[in-house]
C-alpha positions in Angstrom: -23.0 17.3 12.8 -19.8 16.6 10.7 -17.8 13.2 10.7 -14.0 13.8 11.5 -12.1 12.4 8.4 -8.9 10.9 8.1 -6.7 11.7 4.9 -5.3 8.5 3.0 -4.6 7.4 -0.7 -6.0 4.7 -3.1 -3.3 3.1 -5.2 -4.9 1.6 -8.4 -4.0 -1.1 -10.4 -3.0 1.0 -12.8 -0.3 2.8 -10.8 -2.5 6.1 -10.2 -2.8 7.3 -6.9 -6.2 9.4 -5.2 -6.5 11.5 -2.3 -9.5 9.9 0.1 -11.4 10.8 2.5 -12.0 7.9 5.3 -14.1 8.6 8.0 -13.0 8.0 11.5 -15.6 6.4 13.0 -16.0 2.3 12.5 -19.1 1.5 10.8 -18.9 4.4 7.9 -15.2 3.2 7.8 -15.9 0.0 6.9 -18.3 0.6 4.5 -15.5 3.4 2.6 -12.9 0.8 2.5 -15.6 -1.9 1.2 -16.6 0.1 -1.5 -12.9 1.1 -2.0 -11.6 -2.4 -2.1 -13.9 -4.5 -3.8 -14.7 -5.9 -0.5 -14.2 -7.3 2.5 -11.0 -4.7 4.2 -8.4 -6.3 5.9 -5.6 -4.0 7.9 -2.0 -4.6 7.2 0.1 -2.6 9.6 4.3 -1.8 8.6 7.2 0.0 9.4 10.1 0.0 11.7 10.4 0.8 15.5 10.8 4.4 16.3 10.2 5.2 12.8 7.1 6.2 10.0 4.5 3.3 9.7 1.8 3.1 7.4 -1.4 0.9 7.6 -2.4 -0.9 4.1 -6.0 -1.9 3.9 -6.6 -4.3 1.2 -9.3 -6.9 -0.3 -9.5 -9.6 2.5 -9.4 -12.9 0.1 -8.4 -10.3 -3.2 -5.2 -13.0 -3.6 -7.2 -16.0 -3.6 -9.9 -14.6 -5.9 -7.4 -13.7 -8.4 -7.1 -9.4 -7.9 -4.0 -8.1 -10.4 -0.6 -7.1 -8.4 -0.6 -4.0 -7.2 3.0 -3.9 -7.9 3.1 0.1 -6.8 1.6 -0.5 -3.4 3.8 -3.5 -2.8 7.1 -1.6 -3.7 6.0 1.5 -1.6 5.4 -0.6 1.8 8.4 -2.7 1.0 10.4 0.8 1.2 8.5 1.9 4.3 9.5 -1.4 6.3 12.9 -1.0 4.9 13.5 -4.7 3.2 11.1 -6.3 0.1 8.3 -8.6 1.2 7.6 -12.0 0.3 4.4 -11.1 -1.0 2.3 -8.7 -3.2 -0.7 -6.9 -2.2 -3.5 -7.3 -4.9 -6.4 -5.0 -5.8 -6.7 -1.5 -5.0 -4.6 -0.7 -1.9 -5.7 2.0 0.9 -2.8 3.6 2.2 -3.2 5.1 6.0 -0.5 6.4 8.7 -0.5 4.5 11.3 0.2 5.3 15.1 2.3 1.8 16.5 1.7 3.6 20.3 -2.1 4.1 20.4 -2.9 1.5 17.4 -4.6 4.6 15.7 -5.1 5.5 12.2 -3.7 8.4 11.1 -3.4 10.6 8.2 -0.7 9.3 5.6 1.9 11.8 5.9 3.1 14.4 3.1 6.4 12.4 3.2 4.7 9.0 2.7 2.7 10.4 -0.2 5.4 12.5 -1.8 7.5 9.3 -1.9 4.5 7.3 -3.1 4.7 9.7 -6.4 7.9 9.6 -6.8 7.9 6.0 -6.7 5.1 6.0 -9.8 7.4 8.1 -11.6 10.7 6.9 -11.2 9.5 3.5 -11.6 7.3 4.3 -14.3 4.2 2.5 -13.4 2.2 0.5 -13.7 3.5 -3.0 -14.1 6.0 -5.3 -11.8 8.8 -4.1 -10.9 12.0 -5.6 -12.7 13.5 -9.1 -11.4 17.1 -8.8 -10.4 19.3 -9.9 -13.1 20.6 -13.0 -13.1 17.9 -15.2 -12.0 14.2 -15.7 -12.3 11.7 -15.4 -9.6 9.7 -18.7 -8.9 6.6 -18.8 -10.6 4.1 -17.3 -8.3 6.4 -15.1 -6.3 7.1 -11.0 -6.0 10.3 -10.6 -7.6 12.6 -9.3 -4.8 14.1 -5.7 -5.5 17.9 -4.9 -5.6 19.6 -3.5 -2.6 18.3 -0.1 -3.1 15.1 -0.4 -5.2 14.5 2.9 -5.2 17.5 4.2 -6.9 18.1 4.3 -10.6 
């Protein structure tokens, strides 16, 4: 009997990026993105109406127990939702499509992890992305991209 498998990515601290294999059903799920995580998965679902969204799944408390940035997966969901966030994700991220109709999983899309490369590359990760010149982000805070954070 063989477990249908949904195809996502890990984004690492580090900036890599690795193909995973999820399975569908809940309890093995879980236990993948536990492992995966460092703990406790909690879903984070973004994107715009009538476009691409993309689930994140991240450490539940990974903020509060003092996980690194993970400047890469913050800068690649900020570009999926179309505006920075006033946040970072921390720890290693799970990246998943995500179906906003049937609140599904789904695999993350050749787009989505194309542009997740390219984002690795151009940016030249790892490490946070550059603060706007001309002012300081507040201590504590995800420096906010330019207008177009993807372009250099």
């Amino acid at each position: 009997m063989s477990t249908a498998m949904l195809r996502a990515v890990c984004v690492a601290l580090d900036g890599t990026c690795r193909a995973l294999a999820v399975p569908q059903g809940a309890g093995p799920q879980r236990a993948v993105l536990r492992d995966t995580v460092g703990g406790e998965p909690e879903h984070a679902h973004y994107g715009r109406a009538g476009r691409r969204a993309v689930c994140a799944v991240v450490h539940e408390t990974g903020c509060r127990d003092g996980l690194p940035p993970n400047w890469l997966a913050t800068v690649f969901i900020a570009r999926v939702r179309g505006g920075p966030l006033s946040y970072c994700l921390h720890g290693p991220v799970v990246l998943f499509g995500y179906d906003a109709h049937t609140r599904d999983l789904t695999n993350l899309s050749d787009g989505d992890r194309a542009a997740l490369e390219e984002l690795a590359t151009r940016r030249g990760f790892p490490g946070p992305p550059l603060p706007p010149q001309g002012r300081s982000p507040a201590p504590g805070t995800v420096p906010r991209p330019g207008p177009h954070p993807w372009k250099t």
